[in-house]
Every structure is written in C-alpha cells, then in structure tokens.
C-alpha positions as CSV (number, residue, x, y, z in Angstrom):
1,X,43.6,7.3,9.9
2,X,45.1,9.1,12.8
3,X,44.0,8.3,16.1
4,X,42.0,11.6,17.1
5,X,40.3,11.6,13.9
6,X,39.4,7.5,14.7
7,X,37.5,8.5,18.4
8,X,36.1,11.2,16.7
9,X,34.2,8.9,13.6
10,X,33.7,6.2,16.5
11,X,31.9,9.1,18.5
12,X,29.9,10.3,15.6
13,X,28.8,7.0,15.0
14,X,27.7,6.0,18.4
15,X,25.8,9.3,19.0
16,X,23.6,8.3,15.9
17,X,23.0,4.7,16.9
18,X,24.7,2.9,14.1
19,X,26.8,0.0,14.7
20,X,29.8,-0.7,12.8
21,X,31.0,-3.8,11.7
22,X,34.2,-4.4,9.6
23,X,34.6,-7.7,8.0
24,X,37.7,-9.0,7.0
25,X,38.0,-9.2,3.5
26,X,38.8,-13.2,3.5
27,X,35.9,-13.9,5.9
28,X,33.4,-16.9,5.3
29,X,29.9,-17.5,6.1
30,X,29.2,-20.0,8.6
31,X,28.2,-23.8,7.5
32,X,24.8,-23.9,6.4
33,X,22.2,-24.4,9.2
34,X,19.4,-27.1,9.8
35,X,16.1,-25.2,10.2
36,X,16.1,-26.5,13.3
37,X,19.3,-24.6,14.1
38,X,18.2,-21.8,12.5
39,X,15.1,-21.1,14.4
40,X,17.1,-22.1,17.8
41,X,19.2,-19.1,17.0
42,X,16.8,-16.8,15.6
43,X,15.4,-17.3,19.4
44,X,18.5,-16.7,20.8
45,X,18.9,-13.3,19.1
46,X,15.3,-12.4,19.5
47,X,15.6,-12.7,24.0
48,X,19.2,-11.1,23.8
49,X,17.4,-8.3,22.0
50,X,14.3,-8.6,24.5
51,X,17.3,-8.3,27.6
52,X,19.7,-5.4,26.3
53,X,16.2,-3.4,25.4
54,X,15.0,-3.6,28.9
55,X,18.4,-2.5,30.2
56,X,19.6,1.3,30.6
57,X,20.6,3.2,28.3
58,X,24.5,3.7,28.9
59,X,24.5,-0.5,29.9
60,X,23.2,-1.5,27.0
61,X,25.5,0.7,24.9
62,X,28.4,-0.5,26.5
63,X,28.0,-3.6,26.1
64,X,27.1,-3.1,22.7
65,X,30.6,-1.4,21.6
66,X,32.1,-3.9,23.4
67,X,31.1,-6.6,21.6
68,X,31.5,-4.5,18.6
69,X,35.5,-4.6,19.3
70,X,35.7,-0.8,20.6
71,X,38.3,-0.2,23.4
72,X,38.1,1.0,26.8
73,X,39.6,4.7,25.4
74,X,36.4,4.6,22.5
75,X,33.7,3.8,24.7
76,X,34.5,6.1,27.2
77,X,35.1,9.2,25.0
78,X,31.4,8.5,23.7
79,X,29.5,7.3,26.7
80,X,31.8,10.6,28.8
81,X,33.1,8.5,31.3
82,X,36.5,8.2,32.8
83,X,38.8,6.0,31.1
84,X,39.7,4.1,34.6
85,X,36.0,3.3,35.1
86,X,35.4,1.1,31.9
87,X,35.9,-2.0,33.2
88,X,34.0,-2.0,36.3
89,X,30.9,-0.3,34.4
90,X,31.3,-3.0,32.0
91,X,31.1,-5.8,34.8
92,X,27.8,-4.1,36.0
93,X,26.8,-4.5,32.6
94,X,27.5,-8.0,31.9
95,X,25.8,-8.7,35.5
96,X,22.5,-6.7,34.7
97,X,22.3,-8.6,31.2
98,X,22.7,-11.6,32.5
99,X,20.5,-11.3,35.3
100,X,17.6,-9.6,33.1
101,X,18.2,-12.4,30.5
102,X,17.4,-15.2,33.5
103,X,14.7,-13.0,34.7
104,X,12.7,-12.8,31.8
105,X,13.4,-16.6,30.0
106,X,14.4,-19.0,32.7
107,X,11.5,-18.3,34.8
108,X,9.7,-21.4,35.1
C-alpha cells in the first residue's frame, strides 16, 4: 500500500476512535495465568484506563498510537502537529500519565 494512501487509512482510523492492532500471523498467546495473576492484571489495565481517561484529549491519543506502533510522521498528520514536535509532546505525555497514574493509586 503506498505510503500516502497508508497516513491516509491511519488518519481515518484515528479520527473515528478505533485502534488498530495487526498480529503477526505466527503469534502465540501468553502462558496460561494463575487467577491470581489474572486479577493482578486485570487491575493494572483497569487504573491505566482510569489514568489515560483523566488525561487530555491529544495526550492520551498520543500515547495511545504510540503504543500502538504508529510513527512520529502518522501521529502527527492525525493529531495536526508538526512533525519536529512529536517527541517532546510525547515526553509531556508519558510525564502527565505517569504522574496522574501515582496521583490517583499510590496515594496512601
């Protein structure tokens, strides 16, 4: 697929809210978990969701496409930022996450 027509499907995806994710086609699932585990992550996922809903909007959707394996070009195209400015507005990000995660479960 040619590279315009790649941002451009990226873009359109974005704006809509869905998230893509491409598995390999020789992937595996994980080991099986204890329940144990299993509830120790479902927690995790539940407060990450909890911190990246209490961020802004453009913050949490960087970091989102980030994670999701979209370059610097493919965020900025969607999000209408300069190319250049990717990387510190990702550092922000990270910071603000990590700092609203500690706010709202580390607090004693």
């Amino acid at each position: 697929m040619p590279a315009s027509r790649q941002r451009a499907r990226v873009r359109s995806l974005a704006e809509r809210g869905e998230v893509l994710v491409q598995v390999g086609e020789g992937s595996h699932s994980d080991p099986a978990q204890t329940p144990d585990q299993a509830a120790e992550a479902d927690d995790a996922r539940r407060h990450v969701r909890v911190a990246l809903d209490r961020m802004p909007e453009r913050e949490r959707r960087m970091l989102l496409m980030h994670a999701e394996g979209y370059s610097y070009r493919d965020i900025a195209a969607v999000l209408e930022l300069n190319e250049a400015s990717v990387g510190v507005l990702l550092a922000r990000a990270r910071r603000a996450f990590r700092e609203t995660y500690e706010d709202a479960f580390d607090a004693p």
